[in-house]
ZAMARVO-824187 format. One record per atom (N, C-alpha, C, O): atom name; residue in three letters; x, y, z. Coordinates in steps of 0.02 Angstrom, whole numbers, plus 50000, padded with zeros to 5 digits. Example, Ala and Ser with C-alpha at 12.3 -4.5 7.8 and 13.67 -1.06 7.14 Angstrom:
residues 2
SITE  atomo  residuo     px     py     pz
SITE      N      ALA  50660  49716  50390
SITE     CA      ALA  50615  49775  50390
SITE      C      ALA  50660  49835  50390
SITE      O      ALA  50712  49834  50423
SITE      N      SER  50642  49888  50354
SITE     CA      SER  50684  49947  50357
SITE      C      SER  50645  50002  50394
SITE      O      SER  50670  50057  50402
end
This chain:
residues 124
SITE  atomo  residuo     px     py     pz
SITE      N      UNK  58106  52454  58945
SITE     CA      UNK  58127  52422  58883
SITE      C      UNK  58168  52359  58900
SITE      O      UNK  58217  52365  58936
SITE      N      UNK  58148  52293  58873
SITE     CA      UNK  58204  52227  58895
SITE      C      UNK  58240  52248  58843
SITE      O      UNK  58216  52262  58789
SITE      N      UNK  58298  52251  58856
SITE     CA      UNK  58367  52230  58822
SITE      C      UNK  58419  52161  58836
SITE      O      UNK  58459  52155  58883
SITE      N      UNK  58411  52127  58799
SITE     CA      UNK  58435  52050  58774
SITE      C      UNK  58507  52076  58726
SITE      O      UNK  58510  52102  58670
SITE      N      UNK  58562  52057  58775
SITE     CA      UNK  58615  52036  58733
SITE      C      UNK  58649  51965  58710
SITE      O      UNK  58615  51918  58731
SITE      N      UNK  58685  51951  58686
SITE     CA      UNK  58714  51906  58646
SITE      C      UNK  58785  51890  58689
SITE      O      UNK  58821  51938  58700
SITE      N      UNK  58807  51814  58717
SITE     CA      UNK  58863  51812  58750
SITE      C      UNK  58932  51853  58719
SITE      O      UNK  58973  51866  58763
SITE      N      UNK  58942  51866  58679
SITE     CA      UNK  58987  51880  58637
SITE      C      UNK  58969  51954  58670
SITE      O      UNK  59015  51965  58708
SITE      N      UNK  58928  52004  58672
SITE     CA      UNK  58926  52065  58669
SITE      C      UNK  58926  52070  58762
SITE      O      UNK  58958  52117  58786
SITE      N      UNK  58894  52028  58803
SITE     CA      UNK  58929  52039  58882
SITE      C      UNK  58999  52062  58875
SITE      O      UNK  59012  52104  58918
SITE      N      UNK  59047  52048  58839
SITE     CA      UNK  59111  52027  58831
SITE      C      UNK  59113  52123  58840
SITE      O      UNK  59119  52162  58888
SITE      N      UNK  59105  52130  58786
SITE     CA      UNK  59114  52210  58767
SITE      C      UNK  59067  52271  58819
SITE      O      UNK  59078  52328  58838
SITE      N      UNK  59025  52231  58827
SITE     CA      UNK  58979  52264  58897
SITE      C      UNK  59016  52281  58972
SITE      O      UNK  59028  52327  59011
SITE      N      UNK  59022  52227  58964
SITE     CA      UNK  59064  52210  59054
SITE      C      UNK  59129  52267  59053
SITE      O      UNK  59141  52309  59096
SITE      N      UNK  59154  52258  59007
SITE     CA      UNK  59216  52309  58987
SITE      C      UNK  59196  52382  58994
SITE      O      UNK  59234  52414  59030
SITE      N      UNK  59133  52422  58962
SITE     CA      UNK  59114  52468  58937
SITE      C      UNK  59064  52488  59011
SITE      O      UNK  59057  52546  59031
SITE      N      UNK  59036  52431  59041
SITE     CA      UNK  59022  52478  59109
SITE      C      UNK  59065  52488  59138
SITE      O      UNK  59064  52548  59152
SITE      N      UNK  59100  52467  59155
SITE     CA      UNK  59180  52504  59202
SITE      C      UNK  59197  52558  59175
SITE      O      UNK  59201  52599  59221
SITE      N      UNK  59213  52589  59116
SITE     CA      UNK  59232  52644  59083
SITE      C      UNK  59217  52650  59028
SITE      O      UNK  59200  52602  58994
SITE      N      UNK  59221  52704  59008
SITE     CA      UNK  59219  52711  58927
SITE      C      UNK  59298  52681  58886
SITE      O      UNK  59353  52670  58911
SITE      N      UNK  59277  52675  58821
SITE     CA      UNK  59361  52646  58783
SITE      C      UNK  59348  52675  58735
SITE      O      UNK  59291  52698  58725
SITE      N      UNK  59395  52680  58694
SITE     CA      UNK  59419  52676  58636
SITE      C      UNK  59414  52615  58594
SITE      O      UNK  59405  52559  58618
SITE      N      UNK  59419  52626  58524
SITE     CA      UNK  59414  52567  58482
SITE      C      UNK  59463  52499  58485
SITE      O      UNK  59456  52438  58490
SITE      N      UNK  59514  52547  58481
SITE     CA      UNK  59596  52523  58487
SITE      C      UNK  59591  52470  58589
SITE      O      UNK  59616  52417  58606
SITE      N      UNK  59550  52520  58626
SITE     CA      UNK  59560  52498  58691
SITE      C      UNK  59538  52427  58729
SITE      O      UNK  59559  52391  58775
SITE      N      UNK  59476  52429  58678
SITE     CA      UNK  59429  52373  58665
SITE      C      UNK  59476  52317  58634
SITE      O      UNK  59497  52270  58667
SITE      N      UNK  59490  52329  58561
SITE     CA      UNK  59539  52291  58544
SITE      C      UNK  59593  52258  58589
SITE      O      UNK  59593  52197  58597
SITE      N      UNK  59643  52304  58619
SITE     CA      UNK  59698  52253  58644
SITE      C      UNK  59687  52233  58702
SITE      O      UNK  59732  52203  58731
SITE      N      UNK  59606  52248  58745
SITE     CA      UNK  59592  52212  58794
SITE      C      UNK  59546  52143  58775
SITE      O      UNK  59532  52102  58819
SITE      N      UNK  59522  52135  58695
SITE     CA      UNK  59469  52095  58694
SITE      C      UNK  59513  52047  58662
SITE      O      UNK  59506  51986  58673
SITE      N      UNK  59573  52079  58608
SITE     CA      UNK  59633  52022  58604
SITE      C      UNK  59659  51984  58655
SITE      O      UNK  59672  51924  58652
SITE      N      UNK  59665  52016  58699
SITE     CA      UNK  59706  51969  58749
SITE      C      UNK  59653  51908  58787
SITE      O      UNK  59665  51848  58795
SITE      N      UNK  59592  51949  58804
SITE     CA      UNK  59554  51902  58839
SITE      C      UNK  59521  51843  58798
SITE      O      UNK  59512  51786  58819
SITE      N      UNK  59507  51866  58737
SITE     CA      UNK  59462  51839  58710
SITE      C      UNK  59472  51797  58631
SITE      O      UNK  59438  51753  58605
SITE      N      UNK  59537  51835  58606
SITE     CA      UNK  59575  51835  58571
SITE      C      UNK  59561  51843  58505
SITE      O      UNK  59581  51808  58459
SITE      N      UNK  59504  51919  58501
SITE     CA      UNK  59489  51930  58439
SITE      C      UNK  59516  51967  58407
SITE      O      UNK  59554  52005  58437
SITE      N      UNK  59508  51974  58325
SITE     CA      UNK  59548  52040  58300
SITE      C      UNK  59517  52098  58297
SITE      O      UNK  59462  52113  58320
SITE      N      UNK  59573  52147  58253
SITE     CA      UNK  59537  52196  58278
SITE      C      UNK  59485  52206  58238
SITE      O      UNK  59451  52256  58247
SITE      N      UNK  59467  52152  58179
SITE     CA      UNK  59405  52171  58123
SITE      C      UNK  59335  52132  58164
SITE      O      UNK  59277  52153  58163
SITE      N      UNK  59354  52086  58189
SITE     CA      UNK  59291  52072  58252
SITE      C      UNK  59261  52107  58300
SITE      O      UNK  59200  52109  58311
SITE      N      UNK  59322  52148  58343
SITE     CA      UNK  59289  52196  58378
SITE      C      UNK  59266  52263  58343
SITE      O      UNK  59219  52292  58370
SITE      N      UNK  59289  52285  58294
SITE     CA      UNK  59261  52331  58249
SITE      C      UNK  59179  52314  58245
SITE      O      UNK  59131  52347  58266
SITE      N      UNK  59180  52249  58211
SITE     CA      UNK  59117  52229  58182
SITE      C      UNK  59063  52214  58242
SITE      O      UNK  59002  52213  58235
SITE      N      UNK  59090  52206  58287
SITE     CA      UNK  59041  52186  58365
SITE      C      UNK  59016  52263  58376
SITE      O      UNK  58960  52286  58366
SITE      N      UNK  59060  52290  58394
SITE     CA      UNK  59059  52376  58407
SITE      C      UNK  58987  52421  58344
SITE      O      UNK  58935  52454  58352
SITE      N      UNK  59016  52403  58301
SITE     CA      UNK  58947  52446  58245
SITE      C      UNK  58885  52410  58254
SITE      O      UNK  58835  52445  58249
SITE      N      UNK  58878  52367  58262
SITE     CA      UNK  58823  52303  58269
SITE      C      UNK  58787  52322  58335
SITE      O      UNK  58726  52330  58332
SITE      N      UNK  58824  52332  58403
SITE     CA      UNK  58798  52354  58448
SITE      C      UNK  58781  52428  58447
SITE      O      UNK  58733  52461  58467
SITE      N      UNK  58818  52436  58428
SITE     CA      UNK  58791  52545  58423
SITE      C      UNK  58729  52543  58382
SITE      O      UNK  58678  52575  58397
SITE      N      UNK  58734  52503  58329
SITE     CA      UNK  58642  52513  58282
SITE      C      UNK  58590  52463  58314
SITE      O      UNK  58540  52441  58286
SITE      N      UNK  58609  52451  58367
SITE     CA      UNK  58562  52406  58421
SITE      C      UNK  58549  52430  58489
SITE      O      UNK  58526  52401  58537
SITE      N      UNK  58573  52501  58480
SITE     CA      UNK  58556  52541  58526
SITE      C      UNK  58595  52528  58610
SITE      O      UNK  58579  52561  58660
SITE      N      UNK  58656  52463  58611
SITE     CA      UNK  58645  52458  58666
SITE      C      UNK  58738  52481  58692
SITE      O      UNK  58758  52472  58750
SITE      N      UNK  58774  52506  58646
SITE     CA      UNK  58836  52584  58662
SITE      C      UNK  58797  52656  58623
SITE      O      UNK  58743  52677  58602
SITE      N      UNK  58861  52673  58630
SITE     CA      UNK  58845  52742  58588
SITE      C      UNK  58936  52774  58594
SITE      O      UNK  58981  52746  58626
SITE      N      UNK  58943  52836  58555
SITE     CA      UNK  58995  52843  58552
SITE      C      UNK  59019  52923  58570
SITE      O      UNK  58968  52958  58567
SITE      N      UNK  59064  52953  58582
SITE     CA      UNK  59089  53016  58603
SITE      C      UNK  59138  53027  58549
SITE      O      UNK  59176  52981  58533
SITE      N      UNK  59143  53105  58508
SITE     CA      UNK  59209  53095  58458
SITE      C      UNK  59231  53157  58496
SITE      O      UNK  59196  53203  58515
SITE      N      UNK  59330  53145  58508
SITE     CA      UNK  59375  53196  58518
SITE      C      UNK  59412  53189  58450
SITE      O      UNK  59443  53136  58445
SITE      N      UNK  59416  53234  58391
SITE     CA      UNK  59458  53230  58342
SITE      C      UNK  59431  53188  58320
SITE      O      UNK  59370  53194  58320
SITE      N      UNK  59464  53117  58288
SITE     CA      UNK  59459  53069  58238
SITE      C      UNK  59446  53006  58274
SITE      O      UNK  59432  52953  58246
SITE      N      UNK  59455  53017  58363
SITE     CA      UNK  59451  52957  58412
SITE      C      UNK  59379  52962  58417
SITE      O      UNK  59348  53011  58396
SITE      N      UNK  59347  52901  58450
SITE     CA      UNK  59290  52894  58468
SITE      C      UNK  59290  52847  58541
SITE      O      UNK  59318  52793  58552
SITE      N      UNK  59265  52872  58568
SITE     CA      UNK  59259  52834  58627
SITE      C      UNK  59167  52811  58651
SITE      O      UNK  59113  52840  58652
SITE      N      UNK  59194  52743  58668
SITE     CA      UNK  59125  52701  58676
SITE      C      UNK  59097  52700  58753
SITE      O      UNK  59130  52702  58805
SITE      N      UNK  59030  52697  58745
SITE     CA      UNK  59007  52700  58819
SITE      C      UNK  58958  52652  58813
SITE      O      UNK  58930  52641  58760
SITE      N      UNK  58941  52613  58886
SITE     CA      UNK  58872  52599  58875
SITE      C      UNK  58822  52648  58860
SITE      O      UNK  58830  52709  58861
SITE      N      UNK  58760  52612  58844
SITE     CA      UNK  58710  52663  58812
SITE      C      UNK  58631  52638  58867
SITE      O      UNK  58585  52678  58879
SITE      N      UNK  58634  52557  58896
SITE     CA      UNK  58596  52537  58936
SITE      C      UNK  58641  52508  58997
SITE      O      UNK  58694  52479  58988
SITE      N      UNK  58605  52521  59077
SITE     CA      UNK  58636  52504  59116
SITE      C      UNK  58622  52434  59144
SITE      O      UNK  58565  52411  59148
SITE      N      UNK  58692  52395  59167
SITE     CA      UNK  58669  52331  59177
SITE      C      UNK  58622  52291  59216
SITE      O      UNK  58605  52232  59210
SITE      N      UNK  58602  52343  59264
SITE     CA      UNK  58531  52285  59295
SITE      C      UNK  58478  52300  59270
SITE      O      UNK  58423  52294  59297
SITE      N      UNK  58494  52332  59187
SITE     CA      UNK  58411  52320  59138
SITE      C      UNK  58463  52261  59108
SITE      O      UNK  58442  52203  59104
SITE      N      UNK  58506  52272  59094
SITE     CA      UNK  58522  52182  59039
SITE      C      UNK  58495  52127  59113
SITE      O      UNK  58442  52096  59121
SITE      N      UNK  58551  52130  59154
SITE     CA      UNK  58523  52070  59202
SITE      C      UNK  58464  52064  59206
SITE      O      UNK  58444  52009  59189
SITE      N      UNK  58417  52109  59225
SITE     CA      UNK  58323  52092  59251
SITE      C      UNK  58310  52071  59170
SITE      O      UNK  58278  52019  59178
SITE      N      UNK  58315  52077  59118
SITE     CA      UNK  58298  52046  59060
SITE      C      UNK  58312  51982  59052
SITE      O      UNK  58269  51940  59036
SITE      N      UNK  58396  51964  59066
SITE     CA      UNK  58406  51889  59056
SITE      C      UNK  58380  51862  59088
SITE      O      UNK  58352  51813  59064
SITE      N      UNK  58370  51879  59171
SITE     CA      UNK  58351  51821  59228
SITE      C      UNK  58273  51813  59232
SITE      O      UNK  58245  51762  59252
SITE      N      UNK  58246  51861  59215
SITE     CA      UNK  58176  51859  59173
SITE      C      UNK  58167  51793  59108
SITE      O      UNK  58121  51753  59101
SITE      N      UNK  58211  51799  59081
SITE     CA      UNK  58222  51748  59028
SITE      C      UNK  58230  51687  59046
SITE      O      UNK  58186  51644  59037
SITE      N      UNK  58277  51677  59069
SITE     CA      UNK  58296  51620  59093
SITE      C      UNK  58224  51586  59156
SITE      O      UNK  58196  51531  59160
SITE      N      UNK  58221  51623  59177
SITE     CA      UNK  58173  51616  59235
SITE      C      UNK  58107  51557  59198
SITE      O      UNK  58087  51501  59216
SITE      N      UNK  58087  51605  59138
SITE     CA      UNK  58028  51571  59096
SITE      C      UNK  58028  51516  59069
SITE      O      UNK  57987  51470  59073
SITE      N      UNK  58114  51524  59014
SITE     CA      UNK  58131  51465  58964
SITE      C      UNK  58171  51404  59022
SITE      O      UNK  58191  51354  58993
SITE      N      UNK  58182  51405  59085
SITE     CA      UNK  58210  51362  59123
SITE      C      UNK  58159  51319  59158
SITE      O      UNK  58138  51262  59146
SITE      N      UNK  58141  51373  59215
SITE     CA      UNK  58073  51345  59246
SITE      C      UNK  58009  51376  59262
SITE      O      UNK  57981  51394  59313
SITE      N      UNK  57998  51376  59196
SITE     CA      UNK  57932  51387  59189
SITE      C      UNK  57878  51444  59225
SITE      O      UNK  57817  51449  59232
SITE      N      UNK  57955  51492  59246
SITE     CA      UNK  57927  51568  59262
SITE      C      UNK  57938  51554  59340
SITE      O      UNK  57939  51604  59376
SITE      N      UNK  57943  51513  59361
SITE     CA      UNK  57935  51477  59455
SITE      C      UNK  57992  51490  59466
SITE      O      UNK  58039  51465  59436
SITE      N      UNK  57998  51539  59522
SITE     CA      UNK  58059  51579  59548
SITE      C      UNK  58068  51510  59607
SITE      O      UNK  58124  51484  59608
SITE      N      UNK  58019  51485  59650
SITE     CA      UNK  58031  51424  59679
SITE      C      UNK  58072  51354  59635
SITE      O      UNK  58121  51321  59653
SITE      N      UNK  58046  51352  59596
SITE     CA      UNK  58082  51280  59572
SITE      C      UNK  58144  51324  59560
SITE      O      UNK  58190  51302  59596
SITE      N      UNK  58160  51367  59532
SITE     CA      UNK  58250  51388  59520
SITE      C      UNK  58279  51371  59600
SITE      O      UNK  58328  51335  59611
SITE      N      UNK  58247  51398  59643
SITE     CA      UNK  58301  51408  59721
SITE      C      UNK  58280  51317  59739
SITE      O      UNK  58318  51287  59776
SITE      N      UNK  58237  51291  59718
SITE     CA      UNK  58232  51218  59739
SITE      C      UNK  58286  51186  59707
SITE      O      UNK  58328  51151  59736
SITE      N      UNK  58285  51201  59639
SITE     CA      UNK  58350  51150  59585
SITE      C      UNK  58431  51163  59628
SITE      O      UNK  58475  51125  59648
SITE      N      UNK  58421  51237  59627
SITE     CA      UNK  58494  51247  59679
SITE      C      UNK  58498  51201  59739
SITE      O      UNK  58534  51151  59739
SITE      N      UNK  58466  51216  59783
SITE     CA      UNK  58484  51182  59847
SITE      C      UNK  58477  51108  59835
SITE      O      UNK  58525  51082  59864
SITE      N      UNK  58445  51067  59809
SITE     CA      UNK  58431  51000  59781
SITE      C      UNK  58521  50984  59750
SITE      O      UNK  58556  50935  59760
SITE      N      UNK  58531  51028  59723
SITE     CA      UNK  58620  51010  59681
SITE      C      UNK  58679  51036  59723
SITE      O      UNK  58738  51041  59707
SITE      N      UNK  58646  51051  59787
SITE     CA      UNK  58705  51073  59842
SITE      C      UNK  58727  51148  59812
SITE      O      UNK  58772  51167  59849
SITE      N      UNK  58718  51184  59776
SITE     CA      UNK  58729  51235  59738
SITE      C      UNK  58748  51294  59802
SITE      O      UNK  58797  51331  59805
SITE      N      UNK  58687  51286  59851
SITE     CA      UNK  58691  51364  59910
SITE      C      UNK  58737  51351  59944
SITE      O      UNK  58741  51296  59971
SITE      N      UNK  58783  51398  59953
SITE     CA      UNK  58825  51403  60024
SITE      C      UNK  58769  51436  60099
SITE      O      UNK  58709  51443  60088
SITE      N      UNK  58791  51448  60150
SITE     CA      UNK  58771  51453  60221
SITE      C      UNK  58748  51535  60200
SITE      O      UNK  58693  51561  60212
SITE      N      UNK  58809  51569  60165
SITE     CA      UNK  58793  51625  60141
SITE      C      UNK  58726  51656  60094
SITE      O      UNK  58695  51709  60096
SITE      N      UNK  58721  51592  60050
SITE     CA      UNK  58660  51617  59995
SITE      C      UNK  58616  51625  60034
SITE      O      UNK  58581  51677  60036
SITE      N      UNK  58607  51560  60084
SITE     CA      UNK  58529  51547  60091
SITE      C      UNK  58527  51588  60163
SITE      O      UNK  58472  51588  60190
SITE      N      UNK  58583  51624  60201
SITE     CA      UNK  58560  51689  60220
SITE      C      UNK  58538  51753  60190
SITE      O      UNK  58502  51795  60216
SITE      N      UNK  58574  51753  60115
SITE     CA      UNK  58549  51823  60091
SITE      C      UNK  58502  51812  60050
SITE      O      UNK  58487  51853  60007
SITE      N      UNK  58461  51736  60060
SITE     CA      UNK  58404  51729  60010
SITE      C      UNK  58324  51758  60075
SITE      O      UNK  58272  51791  60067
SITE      N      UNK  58358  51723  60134
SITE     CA      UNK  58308  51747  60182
SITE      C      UNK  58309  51827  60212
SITE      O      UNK  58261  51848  60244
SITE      N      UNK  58357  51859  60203
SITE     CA      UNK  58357  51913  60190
SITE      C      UNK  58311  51959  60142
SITE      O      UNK  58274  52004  60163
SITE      N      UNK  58322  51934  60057
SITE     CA      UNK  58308  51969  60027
SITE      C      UNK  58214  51951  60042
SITE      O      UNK  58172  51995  60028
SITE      N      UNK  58196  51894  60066
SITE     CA      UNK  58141  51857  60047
SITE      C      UNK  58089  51896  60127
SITE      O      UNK  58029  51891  60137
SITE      N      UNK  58145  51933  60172
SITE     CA      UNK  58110  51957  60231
SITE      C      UNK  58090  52041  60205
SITE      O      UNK  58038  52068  60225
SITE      N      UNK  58141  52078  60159
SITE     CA      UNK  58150  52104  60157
SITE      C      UNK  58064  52157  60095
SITE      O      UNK  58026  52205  60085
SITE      N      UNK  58094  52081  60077
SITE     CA      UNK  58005  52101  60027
SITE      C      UNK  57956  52090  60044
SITE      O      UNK  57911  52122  60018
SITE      N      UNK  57937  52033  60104
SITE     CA      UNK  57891  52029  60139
SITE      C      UNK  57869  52086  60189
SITE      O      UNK  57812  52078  60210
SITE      N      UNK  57897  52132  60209
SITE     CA      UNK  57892  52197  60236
SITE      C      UNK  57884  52259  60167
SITE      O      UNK  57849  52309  60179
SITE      N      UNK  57902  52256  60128
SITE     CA      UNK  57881  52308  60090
SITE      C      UNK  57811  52284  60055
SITE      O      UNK  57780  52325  60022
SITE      N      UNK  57785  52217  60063
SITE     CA      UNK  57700  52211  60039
SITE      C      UNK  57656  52243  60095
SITE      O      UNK  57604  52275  60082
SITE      N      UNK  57672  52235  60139
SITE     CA      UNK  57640  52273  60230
SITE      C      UNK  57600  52315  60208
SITE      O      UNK  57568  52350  60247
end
C-alpha cells in the first residue's frame, strides 16, 4: 500500500515512531517545536487516524497514539515520488544532479558504491 503524507503530519509521525503519546504529549511537544495549539494538534491527530495512518489505545478516558504505518513504507512512497515528479523516474540523473552540485561527501559516494555492489550480487 503507498502511503503519502503531508509535511505537517511527518511532524506528528517522526514523534509517534519513537513512541507512542498521548494527546496532551503531542501537544506540549508539537507546541514547543512547532508552535501549534492544542486545537491544531487535536485536528491533525483525527484527520490522521481516519486516514488510516495512527490509531489509538484507550486506558480510562486517556488515549494514546501510535503509528499505524511504518516509516520505510512512508519513505519508499515519497522517494518513489519524488523520484518520478523530479527526474523523470531516473535514479541516475538524481545521483548525477547531486554530485554535479558538490552535494556527496567521500562518505556518500562510498555507501552509494556499496549499496550499488551490493545489489549487483543479489541479481547473480
Amino acid at each position: 500500500m503507498a502511503v503519502s503524507i503531508t509535511p505537517n503530519e511527518w511532524h506528528i509521525m517522526e514523534l509517534l515512531w519513537q513512541s507512542p503519546l498521548t494527546l496532551m504529549e503531542l501537544v506540549r511537544q508539537l507546541g514547543q517545536t512547532e508552535g501549534w495549539a492544542k486545537s491544531t494538534v487535536a485536528t491533525m491527530v483525527r484527520r490522521m487516524e481516519s486516514k488510516g495512518l495512527i490509531r489509538y489505545k484507550e486506558n480510562g478516558r486517556t488515549k494514546t497514539f501510535c503509528a499505524a504505518v511504518e516509516k520505510e513504507e512512508v519513505i519508499a512512497t515519497e522517494t518513489s515520488s519524488l523520484l518520478h515528479r523530479a527526474y523523470d523516474g531516473s535514479i541516475g540523473l538524481l545521483v548525477s544532479t547531486m554530485a554535479k552540485r558538490n552535494d556527496l561527501t567521500r562518505a556518500d559516494i562510498d555507501e552509494l558504491y556499496a549499496i550499488l555492489q551490493k545489489a549487483e550480487e543479489e541479481m547473480k
